[in-house]
N, C-alpha and C positions, 0 to 999 in steps of 0.2 A: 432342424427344419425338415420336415417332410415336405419333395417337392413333385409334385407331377409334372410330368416333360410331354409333353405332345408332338407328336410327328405323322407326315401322310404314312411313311412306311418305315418296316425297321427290319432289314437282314433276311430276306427270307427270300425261298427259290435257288435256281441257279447261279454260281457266280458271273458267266459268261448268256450274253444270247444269241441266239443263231447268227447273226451277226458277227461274233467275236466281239461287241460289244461286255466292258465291265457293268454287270446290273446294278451297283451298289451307287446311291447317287451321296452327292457330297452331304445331303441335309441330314443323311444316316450316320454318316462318319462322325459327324458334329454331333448327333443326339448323343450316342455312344461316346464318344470320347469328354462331352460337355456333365454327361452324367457320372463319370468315374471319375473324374477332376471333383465332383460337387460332393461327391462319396467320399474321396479324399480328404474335402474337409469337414468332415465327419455330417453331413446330410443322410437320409434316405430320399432315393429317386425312383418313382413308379414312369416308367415307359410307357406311354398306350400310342399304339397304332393299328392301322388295319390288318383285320385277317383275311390274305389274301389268297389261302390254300390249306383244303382238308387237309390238308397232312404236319402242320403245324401247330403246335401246344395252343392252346388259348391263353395259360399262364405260363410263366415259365421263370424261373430265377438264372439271369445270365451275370454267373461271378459276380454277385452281390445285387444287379438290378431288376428288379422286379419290373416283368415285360409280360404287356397284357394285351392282347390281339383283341379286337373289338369285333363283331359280326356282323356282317350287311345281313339284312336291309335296316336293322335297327340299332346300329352304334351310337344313337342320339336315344335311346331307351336305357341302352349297356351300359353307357356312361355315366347318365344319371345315375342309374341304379348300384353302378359302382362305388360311386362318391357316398353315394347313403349308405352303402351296407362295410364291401370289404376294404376298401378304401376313405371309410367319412375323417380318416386324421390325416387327408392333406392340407397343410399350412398354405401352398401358393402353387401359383402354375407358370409354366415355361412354354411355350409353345414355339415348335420352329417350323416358318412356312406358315400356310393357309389352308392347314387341312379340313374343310368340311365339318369332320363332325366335333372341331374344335370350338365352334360358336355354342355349342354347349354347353361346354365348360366354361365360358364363358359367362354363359348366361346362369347358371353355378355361381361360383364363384360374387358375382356381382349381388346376388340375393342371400349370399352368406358373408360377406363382406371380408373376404379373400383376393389376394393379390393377384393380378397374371400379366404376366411380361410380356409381349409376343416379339419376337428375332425372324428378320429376314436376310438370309445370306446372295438372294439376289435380285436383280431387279425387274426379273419379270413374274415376280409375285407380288411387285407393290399392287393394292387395290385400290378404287375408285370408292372412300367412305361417302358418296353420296348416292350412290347406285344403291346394287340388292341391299335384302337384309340382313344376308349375311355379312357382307363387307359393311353395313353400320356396323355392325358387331365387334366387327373387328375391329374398328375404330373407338371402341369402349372398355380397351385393355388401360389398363393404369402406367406401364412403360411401356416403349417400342426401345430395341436393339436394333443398328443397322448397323450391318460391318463393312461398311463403305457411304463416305461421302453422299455419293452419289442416291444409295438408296435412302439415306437421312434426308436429301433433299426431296423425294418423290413422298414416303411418308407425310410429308408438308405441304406439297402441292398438291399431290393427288387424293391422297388418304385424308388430309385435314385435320392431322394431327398436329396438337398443340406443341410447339416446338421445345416447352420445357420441358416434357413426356419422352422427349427422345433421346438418345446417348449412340454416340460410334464407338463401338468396340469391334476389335477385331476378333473372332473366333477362335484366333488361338492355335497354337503348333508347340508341343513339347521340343523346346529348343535343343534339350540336351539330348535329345536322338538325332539332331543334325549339326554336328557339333563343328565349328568353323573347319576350312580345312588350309592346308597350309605346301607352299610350292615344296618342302620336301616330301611331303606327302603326295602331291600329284604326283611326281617323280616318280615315285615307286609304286606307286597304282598305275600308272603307264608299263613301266616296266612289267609289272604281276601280265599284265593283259596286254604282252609283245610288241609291246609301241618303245619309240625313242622316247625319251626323258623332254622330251625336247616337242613332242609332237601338239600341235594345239587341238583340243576339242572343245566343241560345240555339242552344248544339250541339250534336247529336245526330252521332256517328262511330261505328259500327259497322255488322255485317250489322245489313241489316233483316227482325228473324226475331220470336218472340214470347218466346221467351229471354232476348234480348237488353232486352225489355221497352220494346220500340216502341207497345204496346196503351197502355200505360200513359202513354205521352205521348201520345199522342191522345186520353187521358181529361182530362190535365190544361191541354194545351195552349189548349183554348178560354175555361180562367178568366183565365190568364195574357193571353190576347189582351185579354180583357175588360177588364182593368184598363191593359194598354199595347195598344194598336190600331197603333201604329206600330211594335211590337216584331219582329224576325223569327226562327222555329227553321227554322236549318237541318240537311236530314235526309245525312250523307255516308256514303255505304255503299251498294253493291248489296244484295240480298235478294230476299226472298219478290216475284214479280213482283204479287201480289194486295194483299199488303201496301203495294207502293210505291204502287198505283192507290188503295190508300183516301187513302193521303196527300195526293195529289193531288187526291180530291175533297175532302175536309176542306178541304183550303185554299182551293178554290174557296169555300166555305161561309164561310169565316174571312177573306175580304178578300184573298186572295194572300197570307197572313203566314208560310206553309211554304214554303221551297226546298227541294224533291227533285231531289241532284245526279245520284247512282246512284253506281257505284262510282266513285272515284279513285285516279291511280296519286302524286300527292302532295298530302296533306290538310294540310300545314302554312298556309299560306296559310288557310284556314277557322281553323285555333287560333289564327291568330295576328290575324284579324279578330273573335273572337265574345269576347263578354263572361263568361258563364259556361258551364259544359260540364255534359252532365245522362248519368247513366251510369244507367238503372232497370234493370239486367239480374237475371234470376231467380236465376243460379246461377257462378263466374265463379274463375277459376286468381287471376293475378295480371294485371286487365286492359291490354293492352299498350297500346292506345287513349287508357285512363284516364291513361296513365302519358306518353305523348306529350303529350295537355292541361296535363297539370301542368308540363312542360316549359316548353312555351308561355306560361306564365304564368297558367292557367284556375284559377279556383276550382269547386270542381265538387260537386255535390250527385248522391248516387247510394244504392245499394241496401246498406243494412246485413246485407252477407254477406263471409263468409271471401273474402280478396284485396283488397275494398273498406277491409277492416278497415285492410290493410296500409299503405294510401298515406291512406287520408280520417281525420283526426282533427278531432272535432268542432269549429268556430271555430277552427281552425288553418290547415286545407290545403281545406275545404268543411266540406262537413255529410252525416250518413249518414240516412236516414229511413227507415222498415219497407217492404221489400217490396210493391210493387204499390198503396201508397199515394199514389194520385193527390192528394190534397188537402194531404199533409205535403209532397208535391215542389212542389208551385204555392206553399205557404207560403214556404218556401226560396228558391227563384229568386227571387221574390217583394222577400223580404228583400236580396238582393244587389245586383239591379234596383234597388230604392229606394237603396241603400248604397255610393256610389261607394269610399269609403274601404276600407272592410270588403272590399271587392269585391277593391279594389286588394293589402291586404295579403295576403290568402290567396295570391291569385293567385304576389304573391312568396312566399309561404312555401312555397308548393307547390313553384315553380322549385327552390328551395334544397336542397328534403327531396330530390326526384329527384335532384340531381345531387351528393347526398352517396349516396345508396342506390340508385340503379339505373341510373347511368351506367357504361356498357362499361368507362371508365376506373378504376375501380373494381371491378366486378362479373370481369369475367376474369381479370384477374390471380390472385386470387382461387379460381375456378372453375377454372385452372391448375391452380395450387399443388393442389387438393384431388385432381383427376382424377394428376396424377403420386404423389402420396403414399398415395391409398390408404389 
């Protein structure tokens, strides 16, 4: 199957912005990684997204994907004209997100009577199918993917999409680069990085934004010290460069009990040293971060919102607590902290649930079958 993948953007520019902001948004990770999974089983997948800078190939072959940068002001000309000439043997389309000048492929596709899937990983790109005409458009795809609950239900109320058109699937994390980890194992990832064997940490993995709900652990971080002084969070993610600096003074204040790593290009080694994983984020698709923890064997206490919902079942796989609730998340960690046992089984229950529900071995085959059938 010849598949075209659609995306607003794909990899390009700087990795950081002046901000210290990571550029690379999550919809990219997934095109890229959803594409080399579908290659895997033996697929070709053509990339199109925007070209967003003269200095960028228009084509380009990235380790086996054929990635084709479209050109303003006429990517709805490009397109077309792709599809007829160098591109006319694609079998189906993929589209992630609502990019613009996806509705023409769209409108393709429907006139040649070709398949196209369209994937939302979160939910503030559900669309209103009764508005522009773009958004009908988009509501005349043959399946919808939603990797969360939550956006399967907005697909339906807002989109007006026929609810047998729709499938939850999670997007998917190669389980076995997060491979459970295990109390001899933290032990001596403590020890590698001069801590007691004994010491608990706390992780924090994502941008450090206020979204992501970094405020919120530095509200409750200091009770948590209080009661373990020898405890550590560490903070892994680049971010807000303002933001990483308050972190760094807090911890000055709190005894050195914060490591800010900044970004990393592999954070398994942190899941697979920390005792519990804290996710406070304000608003959140299906979190890929949350879902590598779990991997890792983390039990994880995080924010009672859509995507959260999907992976945290209460005394199962963690605990969910209300939004911006500094004092219900120090309760929680709290409880774990005291609870080696407790600690222990979530953590495997969580492994288990991931790698029945969000491992690639699973999840693609799957995401095949739908994107060929249409």
């Amino acid at each position: 199957m010849n598949i075209c993948l659609l995306v607003k953007d794909f990899a390009v520019g700087k990795k950081f912005s002046k901000d210290g902001l990571p550029t690379k948004s999550g919809a990219e990770f997934h095109a890229e990684n959803h594409a080399r999974q579908l290659i895997a089983l033996g697929n070709r997948v053509t990339i199109m997204a925007k070209k967003r800078y003269y200095f960028t190939a228009a084509r380009e072959n990235l380790n086996g994907i054929d990635l084709v940068r479209l050109h303003a002001p006429f990517r709805w000309l490009e397109i077309i004209i792709r599809l007829l000439t160098t591109h006319r043997d694609i079998d189906a389309f993929y589209i992630i997100g609502i990019p613009s000048f996806a509705v023409w492929a769209i409108l393709f596709a429907r006139f040649f009577g070709k398949p196209v899937t369209l994937a939302l990983t979160g939910k503030a790109e559900i669309f209103d199918g009764r508005s522009s005409w773009r958004h009908k458009i988009f509501a005349k795809c043959n399946r919808y993917v939603a990797t969360t609950k939550e956006i399967a239900q907005g697909f339906y109320e807002r989109g007006g999409i026929d609810p047998s058109k729709i499938t939850v699937l999670a997007h998917g994390i190669d389980t076995d680069r997060y491979p459970q980890s295990s109390e001899e194992l933290r032990r001596q990832l403590k020890l590698d990085n001069g801590l007691e064997p004994s010491t608990k940490i706390l992780l924090f993995c994502a941008r450090v934004v206020l979204n992501k709900g970094i405020d919120t652990v530095m509200k409750f971080w200091a009770t948590i010290h209080q009661k373990y002084p020898s405890a550590r969070l560490f903070v892994v993610g680049g971010g807000k460069t303002e933001l990483l600096a308050q972190l760094n003074e807090l911890s000055k204040e709190l005894d050195g009990s914060i490591v800010v790593t900044g970004e990393v290009d592999a954070p398994q080694r942190f899941y697979q040293m920390a005792d519990v994983y804290v996710f406070p984020s304000r608003h959140e698709g299906l979190p890929t971060s949350l879902i590598e923890a779990m991997s890792s064997g983390l039990p994880s206490v995080v924010s009672d919102i859509g995507g959260c919902e999907d992976l945290i079942f209460d005394g199962v796989t963690g605990f969910r607590v209300p939004v911006e609730d500094a004092d219900a998340y120090a309760i929680e960690i709290m409880k774990l902290f005291d609870d080696d046992d407790t600690r222990i089984n979530l953590g495997t229950n969580a492994a288990y649930y991931v790698r029945r529900k969000c491992d690639y071995k699973q999840v693609i085959p799957r995401l095949a079958a739908i994107i060929e059938e249409g």
